[in-house]
C-alpha positions, 0 to 999 in steps of 0.5 A: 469531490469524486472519490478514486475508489467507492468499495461497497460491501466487499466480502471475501470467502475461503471456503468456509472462512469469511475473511472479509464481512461486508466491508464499504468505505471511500477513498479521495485523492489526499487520502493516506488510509492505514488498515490496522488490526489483529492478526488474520483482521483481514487486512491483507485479503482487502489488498488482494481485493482491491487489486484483483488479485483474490474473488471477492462479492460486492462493489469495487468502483475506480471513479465510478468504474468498476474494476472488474471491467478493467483491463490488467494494464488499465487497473495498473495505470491507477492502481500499483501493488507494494507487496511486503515480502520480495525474493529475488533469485535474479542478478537484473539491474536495479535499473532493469526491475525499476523499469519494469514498473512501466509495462502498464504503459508499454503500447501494442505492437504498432505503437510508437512505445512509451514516451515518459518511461525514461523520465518516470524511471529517473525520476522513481530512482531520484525519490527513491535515493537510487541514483547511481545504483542503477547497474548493481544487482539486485541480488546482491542488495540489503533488504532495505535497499530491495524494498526501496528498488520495488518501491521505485518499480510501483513509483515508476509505475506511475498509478494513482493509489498506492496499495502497500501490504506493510511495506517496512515490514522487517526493516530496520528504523532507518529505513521505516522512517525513509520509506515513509518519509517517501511515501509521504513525498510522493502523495504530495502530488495532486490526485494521489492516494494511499492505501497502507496495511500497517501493524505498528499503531504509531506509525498509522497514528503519525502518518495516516490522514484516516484509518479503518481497524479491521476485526475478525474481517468487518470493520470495527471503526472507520474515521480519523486516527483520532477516532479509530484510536480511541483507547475504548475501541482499541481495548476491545479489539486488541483485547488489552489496555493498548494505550497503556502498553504503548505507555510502558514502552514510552517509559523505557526511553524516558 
């Protein structure tokens, strides 16, 4: 099998700080990666790498393209962005963002326009549970709400890899379990694939098909959350017995 994405010693400096070491790994179609790891792991430079979005030394291949050779509407048809963070100083419709997910199939001047942008968009509202909110404001909606409207933009967006910077970062449990569970849906379909950085080790545990732990921007272990997870790995990394932290905290609903 091709993989969508072939990364080959991906390094990212900031001036004198090397935020990401040499990195390599594969990504295939199926695929749900979950990037875990310490704070300033390097987790969200990766992210910005794979979207262009920060320079970067090495290899970034889409099925044997490098994307560099891209243009920003090629990368977009593959690639869609969920950022963690989304501050709205606009009363748009919840309709209006969604549909802006559709620029990177949006035609030139002569063309005739994009043919599915109504039925992506319904569709994205539909997985999303925004049906019949397509009017209100996006401004006057929950966090929760919000990150499901930007969720519904980069579904309708309509790309093959989902890259997503923790996207229930400051949601409540309702709706971590609903974005995942989307998520989740949406990667059902054929030649799909997920790209998540997550700090909740239990959350990548319970939804990652693999994971890669990042330490101090180089790769600590790559595999099977089975194998990423084991307590020797995650001890020295997190520099703590995480396995009986994580024990503790079950205790308390036991």
């Amino acid at each position: 099998m091709e993989p969508l994405l072939t990364v080959s010693s991906l390094s990212v400096n900031y001036g004198e700080l090397a935020a990401l070491k040499g990195l390599s790994f594969e990504l295939f179609a199926g695929d749900w990666l979950m990037l875990v790891g310490p704070n300033g792991a390097g987790k969200s430079t990766l992210v910005n790498a794979l979207s262009r979005g920060v320079d970067y030394s090495g290899d970034i291949l889409w099925k044997g393209q490098n994307i560099k050779t891209l243009s920003p509407k090629e990368l977009a048809r593959h690639i869609g962005v969920l950022s963690q963070n989304h501050a709205v100083g606009y009363a748009f419709s919840v309709y209006t963002v969604v549909s802006m997910g559709r620029y990177a199939w949006s035609g030139g001047l002569l063309s005739r326009g994009d043919k599915d942008k109504s039925a992506a968009i319904e569709r994205a509202l539909e997985l999303t549970g925004l049906t019949g909110m397509e009017d209100r404001p996006v401004n006057q909606l929950s966090g929760g709400e919000l990150q499901r409207v930007f969720l519904a933009q980069v579904l309708a967006q309509d790309p093959d890899t989902l890259l997503l910077d923790e996207p229930t970062n400051h949601l409540d449990l309702v709706y971590q379990k609903q974005i995942f569970s989307l998520i989740g849906q949406w990667l059902e379909q054929p030649g799909k694939a997920v790209i998540s950085v997550v700090h909740d080790l239990s959350l990548a545990r319970a939804f990652g098909s693999r994971a890669i732990l990042l330490n101090d921007g180089g790769q600590a272990a790559a595999g099977s959350p089975e194998e990423v997870f084991a307590p020797e790995i995650l001890n020295r990394v997190y520099s703590m017995d995480v396995a009986e932290w994580m024990r503790v905290l079950l205790s308390s609903w036991k």
